[in-house]
C-alpha positions in Angstrom: -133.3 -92.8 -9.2 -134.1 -95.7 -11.1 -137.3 -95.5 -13.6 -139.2 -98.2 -11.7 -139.0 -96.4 -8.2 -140.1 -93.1 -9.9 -142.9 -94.7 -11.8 -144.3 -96.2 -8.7 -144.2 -93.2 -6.3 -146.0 -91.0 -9.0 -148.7 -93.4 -8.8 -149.4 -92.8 -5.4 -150.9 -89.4 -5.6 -153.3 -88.5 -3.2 -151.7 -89.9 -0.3 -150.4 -86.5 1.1 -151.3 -84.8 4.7 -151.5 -81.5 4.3 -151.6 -79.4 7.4 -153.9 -76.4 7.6 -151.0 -73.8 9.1 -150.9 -70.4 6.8 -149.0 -68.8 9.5 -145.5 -71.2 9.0 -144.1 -70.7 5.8 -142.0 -73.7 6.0 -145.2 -75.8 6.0 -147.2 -73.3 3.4 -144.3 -74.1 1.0 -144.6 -77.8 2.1 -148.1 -77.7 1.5 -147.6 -76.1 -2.3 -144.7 -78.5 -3.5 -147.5 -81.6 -2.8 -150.4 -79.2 -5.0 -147.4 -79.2 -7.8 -146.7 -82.4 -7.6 -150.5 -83.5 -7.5 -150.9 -81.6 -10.8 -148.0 -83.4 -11.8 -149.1 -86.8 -11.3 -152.5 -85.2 -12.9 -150.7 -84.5 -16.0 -148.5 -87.7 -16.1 -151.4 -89.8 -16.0 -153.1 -88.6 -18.8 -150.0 -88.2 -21.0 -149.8 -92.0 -20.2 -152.9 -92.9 -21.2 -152.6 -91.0 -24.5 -149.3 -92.8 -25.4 -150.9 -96.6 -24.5 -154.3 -95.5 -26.9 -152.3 -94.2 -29.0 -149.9 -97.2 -29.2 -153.1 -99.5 -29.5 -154.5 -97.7 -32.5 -151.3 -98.5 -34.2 -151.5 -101.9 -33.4 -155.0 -102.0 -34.7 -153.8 -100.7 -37.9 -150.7 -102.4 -38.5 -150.5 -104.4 -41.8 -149.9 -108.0 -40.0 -150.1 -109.7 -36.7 -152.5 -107.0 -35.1 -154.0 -109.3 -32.8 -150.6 -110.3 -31.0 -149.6 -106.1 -31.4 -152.9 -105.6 -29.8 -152.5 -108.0 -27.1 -149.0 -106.7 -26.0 -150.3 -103.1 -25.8 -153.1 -104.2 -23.3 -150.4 -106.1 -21.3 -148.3 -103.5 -21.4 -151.3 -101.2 -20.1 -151.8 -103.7 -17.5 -148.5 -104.1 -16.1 -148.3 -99.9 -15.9 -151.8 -99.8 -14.1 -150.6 -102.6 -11.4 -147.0 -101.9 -11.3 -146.2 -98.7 -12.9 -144.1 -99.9 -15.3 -143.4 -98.3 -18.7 -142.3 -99.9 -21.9 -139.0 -99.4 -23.2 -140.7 -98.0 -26.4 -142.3 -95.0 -24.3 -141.0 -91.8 -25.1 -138.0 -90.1 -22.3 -140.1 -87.5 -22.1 -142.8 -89.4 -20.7 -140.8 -91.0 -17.9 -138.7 -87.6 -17.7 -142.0 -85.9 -16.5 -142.0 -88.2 -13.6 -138.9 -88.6 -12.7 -139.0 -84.9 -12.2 -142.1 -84.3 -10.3 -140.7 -86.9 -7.5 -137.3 -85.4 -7.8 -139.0 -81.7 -6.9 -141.2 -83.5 -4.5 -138.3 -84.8 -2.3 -136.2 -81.6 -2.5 -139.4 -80.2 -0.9 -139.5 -82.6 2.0 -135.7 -82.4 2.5 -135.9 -78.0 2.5 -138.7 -78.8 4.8 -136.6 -81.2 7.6 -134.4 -78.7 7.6 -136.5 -75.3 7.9 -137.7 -77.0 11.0 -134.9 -77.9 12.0 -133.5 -74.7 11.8 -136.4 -73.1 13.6 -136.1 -75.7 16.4 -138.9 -77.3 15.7 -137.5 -81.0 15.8 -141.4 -82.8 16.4 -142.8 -81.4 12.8 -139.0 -81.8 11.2 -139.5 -85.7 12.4 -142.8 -85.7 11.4 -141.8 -84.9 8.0 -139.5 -86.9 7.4 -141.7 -90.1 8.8 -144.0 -88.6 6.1 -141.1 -88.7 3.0 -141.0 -92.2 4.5 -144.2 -92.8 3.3 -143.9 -91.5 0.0 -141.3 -93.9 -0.7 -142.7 -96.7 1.1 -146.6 -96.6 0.2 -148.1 -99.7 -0.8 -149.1 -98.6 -4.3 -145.3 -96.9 -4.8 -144.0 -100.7 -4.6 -145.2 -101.7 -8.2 -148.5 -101.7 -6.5 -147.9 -104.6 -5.3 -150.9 -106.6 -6.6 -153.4 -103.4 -7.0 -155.3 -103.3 -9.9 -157.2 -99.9 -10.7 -160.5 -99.6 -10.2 -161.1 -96.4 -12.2 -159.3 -95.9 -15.4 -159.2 -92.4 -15.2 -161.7 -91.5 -18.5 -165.3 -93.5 -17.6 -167.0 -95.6 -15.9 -166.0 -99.1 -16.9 -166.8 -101.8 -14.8 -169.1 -99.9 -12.6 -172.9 -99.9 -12.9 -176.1 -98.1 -10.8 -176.6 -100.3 -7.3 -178.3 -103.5 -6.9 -178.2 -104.2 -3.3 -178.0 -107.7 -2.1 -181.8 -108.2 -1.5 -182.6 -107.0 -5.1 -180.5 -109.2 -5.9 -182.9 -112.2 -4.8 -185.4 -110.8 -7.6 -186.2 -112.4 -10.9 -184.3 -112.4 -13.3 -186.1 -110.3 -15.7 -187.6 -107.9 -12.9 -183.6 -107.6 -11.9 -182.6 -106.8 -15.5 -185.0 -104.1 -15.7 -184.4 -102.8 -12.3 -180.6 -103.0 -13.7 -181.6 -100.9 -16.6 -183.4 -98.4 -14.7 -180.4 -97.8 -12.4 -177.6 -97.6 -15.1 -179.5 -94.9 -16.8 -179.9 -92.8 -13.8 -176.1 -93.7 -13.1 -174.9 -91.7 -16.4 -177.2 -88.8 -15.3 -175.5 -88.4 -12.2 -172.2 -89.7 -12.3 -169.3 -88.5 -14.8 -165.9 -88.3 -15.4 -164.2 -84.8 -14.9 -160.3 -84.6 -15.4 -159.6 -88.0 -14.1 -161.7 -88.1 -11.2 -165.5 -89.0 -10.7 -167.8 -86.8 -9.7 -171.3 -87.2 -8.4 -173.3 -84.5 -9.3 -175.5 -84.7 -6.1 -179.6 -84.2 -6.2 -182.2 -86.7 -5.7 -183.4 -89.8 -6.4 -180.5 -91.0 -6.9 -178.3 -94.5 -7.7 -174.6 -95.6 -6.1 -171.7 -96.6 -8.1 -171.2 -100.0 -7.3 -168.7 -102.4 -9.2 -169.6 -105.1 -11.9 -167.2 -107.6 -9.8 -168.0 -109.3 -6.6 -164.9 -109.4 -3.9 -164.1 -111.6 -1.2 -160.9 -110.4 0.6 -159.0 -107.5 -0.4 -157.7 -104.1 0.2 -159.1 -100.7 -1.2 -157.5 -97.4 -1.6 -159.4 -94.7 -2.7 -159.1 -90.9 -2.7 -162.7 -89.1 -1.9 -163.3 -85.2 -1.1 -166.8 -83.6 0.1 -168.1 -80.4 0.5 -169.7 -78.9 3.4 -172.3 -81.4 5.6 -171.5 -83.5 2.5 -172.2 -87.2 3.7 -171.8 -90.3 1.4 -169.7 -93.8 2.6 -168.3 -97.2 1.0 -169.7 -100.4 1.0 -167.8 -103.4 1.9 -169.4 -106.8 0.2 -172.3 -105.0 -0.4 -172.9 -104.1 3.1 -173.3 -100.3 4.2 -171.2 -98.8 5.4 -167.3 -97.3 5.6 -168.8 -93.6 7.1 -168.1 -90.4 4.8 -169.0 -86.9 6.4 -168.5 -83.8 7.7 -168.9 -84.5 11.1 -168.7 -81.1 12.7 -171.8 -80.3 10.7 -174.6 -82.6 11.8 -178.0 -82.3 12.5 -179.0 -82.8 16.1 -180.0 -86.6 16.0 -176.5 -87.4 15.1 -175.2 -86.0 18.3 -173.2 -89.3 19.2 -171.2 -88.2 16.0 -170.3 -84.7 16.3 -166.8 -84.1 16.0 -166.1 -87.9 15.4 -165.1 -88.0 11.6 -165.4 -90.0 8.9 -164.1 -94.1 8.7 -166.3 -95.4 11.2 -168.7 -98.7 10.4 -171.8 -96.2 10.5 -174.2 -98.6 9.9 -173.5 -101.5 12.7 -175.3 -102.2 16.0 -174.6 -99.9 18.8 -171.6 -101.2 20.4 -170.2 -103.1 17.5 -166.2 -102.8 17.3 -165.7 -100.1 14.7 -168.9 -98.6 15.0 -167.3 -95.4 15.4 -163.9 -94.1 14.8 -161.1 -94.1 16.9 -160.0 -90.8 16.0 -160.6 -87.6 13.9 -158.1 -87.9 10.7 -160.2 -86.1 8.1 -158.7 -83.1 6.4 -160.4 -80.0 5.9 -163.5 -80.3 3.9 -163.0 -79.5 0.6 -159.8 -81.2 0.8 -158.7 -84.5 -0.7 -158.8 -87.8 2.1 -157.5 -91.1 1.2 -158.6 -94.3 3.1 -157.0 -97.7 3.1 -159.7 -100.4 3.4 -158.7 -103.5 4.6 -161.2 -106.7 4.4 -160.6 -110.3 5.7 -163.3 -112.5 6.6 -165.7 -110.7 9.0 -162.9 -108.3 10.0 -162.7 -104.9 8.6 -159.6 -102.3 9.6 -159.4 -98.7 8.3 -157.1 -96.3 7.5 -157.4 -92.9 7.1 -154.6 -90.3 6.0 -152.1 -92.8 7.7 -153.9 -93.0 10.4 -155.9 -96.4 11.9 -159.5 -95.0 13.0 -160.8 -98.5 12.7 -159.0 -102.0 13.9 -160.5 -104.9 13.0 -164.2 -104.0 13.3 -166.6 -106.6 12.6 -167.9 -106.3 8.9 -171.8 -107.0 10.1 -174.4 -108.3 7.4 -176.5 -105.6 6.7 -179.8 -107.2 5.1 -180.1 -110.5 6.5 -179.4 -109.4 10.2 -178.3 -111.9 12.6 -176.6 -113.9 9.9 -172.9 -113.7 8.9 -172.2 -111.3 6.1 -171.6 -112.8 2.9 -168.5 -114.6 1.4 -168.3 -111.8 -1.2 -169.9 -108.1 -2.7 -169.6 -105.5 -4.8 -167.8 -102.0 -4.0 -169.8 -99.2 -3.7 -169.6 -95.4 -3.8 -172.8 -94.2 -1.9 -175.0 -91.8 -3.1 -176.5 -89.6 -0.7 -177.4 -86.8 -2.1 -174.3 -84.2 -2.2 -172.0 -83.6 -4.5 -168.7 -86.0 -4.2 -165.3 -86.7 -6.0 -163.6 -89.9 -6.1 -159.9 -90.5 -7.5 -157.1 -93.2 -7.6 -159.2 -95.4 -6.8 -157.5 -99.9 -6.1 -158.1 -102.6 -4.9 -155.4 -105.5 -4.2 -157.6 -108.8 -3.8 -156.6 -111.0 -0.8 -156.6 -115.1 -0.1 
């Protein structure tokens, strides 16, 4: 397998479906190849940002032409994050960890095609291999293809404490302080906790929202909840891409039950996308990953592969009646429960 191609998949971890079946042993040893090779990707990822730090301090301390060292390092960083490309320099053992956690991962897949196969069940043997189609055909497993990481895996950089888009209309000075206020609660509520970001839960509390503004793009992100956990993304600024567990609401969210997550919570009754198509949400306690989609007023979600929203309308949230703006922040909502976040890119669009 050439480096490039293993590189790539590793960096899609997250992606997985893992079907809730204890009693199949084919699928329970299905199931624990993707945990290995989630740990895997765990590992490889910090061993890789170790040997780019690393590689930067020496830069930093080299006798002459530190600035150019320095510079390369960071574009070599860069070109990793957004295409999953190593440097010559980086040690074998490095790329020999992942070229071994997607060779295991495939054997997996391929002992699983034929275990059902050979218990004559052909639908989950297709099924499988549709889903090892996936894994080598994943957005982010193409170089990324443009995606830039939104969370570098050790802090918060780039993200701050919410300022919605009305607060944004304050003074400056008032805004600043508000600002302040926010990004101080942020730090007590949000960490970083073996490369993913947690949210402590509580009350009282402040959203992760990015630094940057963006217009069109597309989002991946991995999130996982606990039980009734509730929490959603924001799209421009606008509430909200739906987070919950929707087989445990109260009784005033009875047009929800059962629905699950993805759906544009927060629009008008009878706005496109106000609801989910479908139910794709793992187990709680699980990891999900959505694919976000936004162009223009148009907003299509994916969740574990599959589409529970098709071009909904993207519906400005605090200046109703009017069209939602060019451009916003991401956010991670706060609600009140505990949350994780991982792998977390965004791919900005014409």
């Amino acid at each position: 397998m050439r480096l490039l191609s293993t590189l790539t998949v590793v960096l899609t971890a997250g992606f997985f479906t893992f079907a809730a079946n204890a009693d199949d042993p084919v699928q329970a040893d299905l199931d624990k190849a993707k945990a290995t090779y989630e740990r895997a990707i765990g590992e490889f990822r910090k061993s890789a940002a170790e040997y780019f730090e690393k590689a930067e301090e020496r830069a930093r301390a080299a006798p002459k032409d530190r600035k150019k060292l320095v510079d390369q390092i960071k574009a070599e960083r860069e070109a990793f994050e957004q295409r999953g490309e190593l440097p010559k320099a980086a040690p074998q053992a490095l790329k020999a960890k992942a070229a071994a956690a997607v060779s295991a991962m495939e054997k997996a897949y391929a002992q699983a095609v034929d275990g059902f196969t050979g218990a004559k069940q052909d639908d989950k043997a297709a099924a499988v291999e549709r889903e090892l189609a996936r894994f080598k055909s994943d957005p982010l497993s193409k170089g990324h293809a443009g995606f830039v990481a939104l969370f570098n895996g050790k802090d918060l950089s780039g993200w701050q404490g919410h300022v919605d888009m009305n607060e944004r209309k304050k003074p400056d000075a008032e805004r600043a302080a508000l600002a302040e206020k926010r990004n101080k609660r942020m730090a007590e509520q949000w960490t970083v906790e073996d490369g993913v970001i947690r949210c402590k839960g509580g009350r009282d509390g402040v959203s992760l929202q990015t630094t940057k503004d963006y217009k069109n793009f597309e989002l991946m992100v991995d999130w996982k909840i606990e039980e009734k956990g509730d929490s959603g993304i924001y799209l421009r600024g606008q509430p909200q891409v739906q987070i919950w567990d929707s087989d445990h609401l109260g009784d005033n969210l009875k047009d929800d039950a059962g629905k699950g997550s993805g759906g544009l919570w927060n629009n008008p009754p009878g706005t496109k996308g106000k609801q989910p198509t479908k139910k794709a949400d793992k187990p709680v306690g699980q990891w999900n990953t959505f694919h976000i989609t936004v162009v223009g007023d148009k907003v299509t979600v994916k969740l574990n592969g599959e589409t529970v929203v098709d071009q909904g309308d993207l519906v400005n949230y605090w200046e109703k009646g009017k069209p939602a703006p060019a451009a916003g922040p991401i956010e991670l909502q706060f609600h009140g429960d505990p949350l994780w976040f991982r792998n977390v890119y965004v791919k900005e669009l014409p």
